[in-house]
N, C-alpha and C positions, 0 to 999 in steps of 0.2 A: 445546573443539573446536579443531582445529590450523586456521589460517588464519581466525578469526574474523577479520572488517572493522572490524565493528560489531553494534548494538545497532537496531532499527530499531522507532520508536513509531510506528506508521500511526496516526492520528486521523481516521474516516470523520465527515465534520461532518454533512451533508446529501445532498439530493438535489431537483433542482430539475426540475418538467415532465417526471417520469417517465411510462411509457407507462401507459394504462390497462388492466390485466390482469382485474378482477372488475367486469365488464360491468354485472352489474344495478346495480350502486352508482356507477360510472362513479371506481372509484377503484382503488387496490393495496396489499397488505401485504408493503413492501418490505422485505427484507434483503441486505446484501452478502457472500457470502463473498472473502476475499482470500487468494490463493496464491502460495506461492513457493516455488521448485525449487531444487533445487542437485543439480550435478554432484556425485557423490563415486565416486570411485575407478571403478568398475563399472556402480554402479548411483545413481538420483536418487532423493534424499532428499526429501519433498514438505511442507512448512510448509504447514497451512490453519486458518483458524480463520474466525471469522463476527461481524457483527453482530447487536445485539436486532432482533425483526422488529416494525416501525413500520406500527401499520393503520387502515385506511381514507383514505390522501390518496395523491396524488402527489407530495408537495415534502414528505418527511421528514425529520425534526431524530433523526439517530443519537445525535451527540457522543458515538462511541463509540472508546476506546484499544484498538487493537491491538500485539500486540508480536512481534517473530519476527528469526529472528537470520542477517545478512545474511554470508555464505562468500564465493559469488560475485559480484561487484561487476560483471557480465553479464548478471545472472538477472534479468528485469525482475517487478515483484507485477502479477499479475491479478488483477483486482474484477471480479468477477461481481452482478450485481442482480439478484435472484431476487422474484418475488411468491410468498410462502407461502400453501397451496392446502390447507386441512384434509383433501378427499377424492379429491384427484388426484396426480400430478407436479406439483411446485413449477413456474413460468412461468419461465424466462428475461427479461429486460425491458433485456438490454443489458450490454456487457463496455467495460470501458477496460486498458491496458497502462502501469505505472506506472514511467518510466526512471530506476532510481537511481544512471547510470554520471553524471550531470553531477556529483550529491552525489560519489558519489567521488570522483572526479576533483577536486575543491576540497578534501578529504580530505589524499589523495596530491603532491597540488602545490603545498599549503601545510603544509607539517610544524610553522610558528609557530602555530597557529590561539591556542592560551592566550595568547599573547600582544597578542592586538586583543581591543580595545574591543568589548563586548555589542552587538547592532547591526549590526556590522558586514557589509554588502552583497558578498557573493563573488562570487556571478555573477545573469545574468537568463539566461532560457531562453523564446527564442521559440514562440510557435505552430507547428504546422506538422502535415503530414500522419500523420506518425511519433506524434506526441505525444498528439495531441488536445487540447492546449489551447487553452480558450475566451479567453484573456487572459494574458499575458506572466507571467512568474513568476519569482519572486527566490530565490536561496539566500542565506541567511542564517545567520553565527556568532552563535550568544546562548547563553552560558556552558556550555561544554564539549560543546555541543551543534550541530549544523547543522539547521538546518528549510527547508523550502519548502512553501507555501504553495499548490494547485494546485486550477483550476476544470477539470474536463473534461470534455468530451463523449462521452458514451459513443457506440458502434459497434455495430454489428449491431442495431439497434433504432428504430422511426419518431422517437421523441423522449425525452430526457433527457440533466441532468446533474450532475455529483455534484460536491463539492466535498470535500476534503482536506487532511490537511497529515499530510508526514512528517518526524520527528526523527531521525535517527543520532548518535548515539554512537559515536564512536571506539572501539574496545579495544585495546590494547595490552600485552603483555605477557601474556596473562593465556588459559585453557584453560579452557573451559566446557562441561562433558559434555551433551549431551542424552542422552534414550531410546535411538535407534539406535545410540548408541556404546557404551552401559551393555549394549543385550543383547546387540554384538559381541563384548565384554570377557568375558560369562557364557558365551558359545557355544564360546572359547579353550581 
């Protein structure tokens, strides 16, 4: 795909003092799905995929790998937490907005990154209204990769929050087909 960025591993770890959705048991069977949009030419191309759904608590152990491939360096991932509901509509239990223009941006502005030491602290990224983070947050280089590490509070919901960390992968050089380009190619 033209304009790949990167490679993006979402890691959903947890969730901490989520709401409670299934009343009689005074707990939830959380899942997150995670979404990511991309402008293309005309129309938005929509990445989604989901975590396993974790049941009976409120404070979930996912350690679940996501992977989805980042075009736009704008497009921010939405996590949704959802309570799964065997005989109903799934609950809702709260949304967070995940901003991966700092990642870029330490991407784009350091073009040496192979060359520093595993470790190595790019930037910190404050709290703030925008963000939702519960606690300050590092970007970090560790071998060909960038991570950060992020606690945040979900929105739209009396209480919860989730804890993450995302990897990028640089790409470079390099044309990676997904689905929507394979059946544009067949529709030619």
């Amino acid at each position: 795909m033209e304009g790949v960025i990167g490679v993006l591993k979402l890691t959903v770890k947890k969730g901490s003092n989520l709401a409670v959705r299934d009343w009689t048991r005074g707990t939830s069977d959380a899942y997150v799905i995670a979404t990511l949009d991309h402008q293309r030419k005309l129309h938005v191309v929509v990445q989604k995929t989901k975590t396993k759904v974790v049941r009976d608590t409120c404070n979930p152990v996912w350690d679940c790998d996501l992977t989805m491939i980042i075009k736009d360096p704008k497009a921010p991932i939405t996590l949704t937490v959802h309570d799964k509901d065997t005989f109903s509509e799934d609950d809702t239990m709260g949304v967070a907005h995940l901003d991966l223009s700092p990642c870029i941006e330490c991407m784009e502005t350091r073009k040496d990154l192979h060359h520093l030491p595993v470790g190595t602290q790019l930037d910190t990224v404050q709290p703030d209204e925008q963000n939702n983070l519960v606690e300050e947050s590092h970007i970090i280089w560790n071998k060909d990769v960038i991570t950060q590490d992020m606690h945040i509070r979900l929105k739209n919901v009396e209480t919860g929050e989730i804890e993450v960390q995302i990897e990028i992968t640089p790409v470079e050089n390099h044309r990676l087909i997904l689905q929507d380009e394979v059946e544009n190619v067949d529709d030619e």
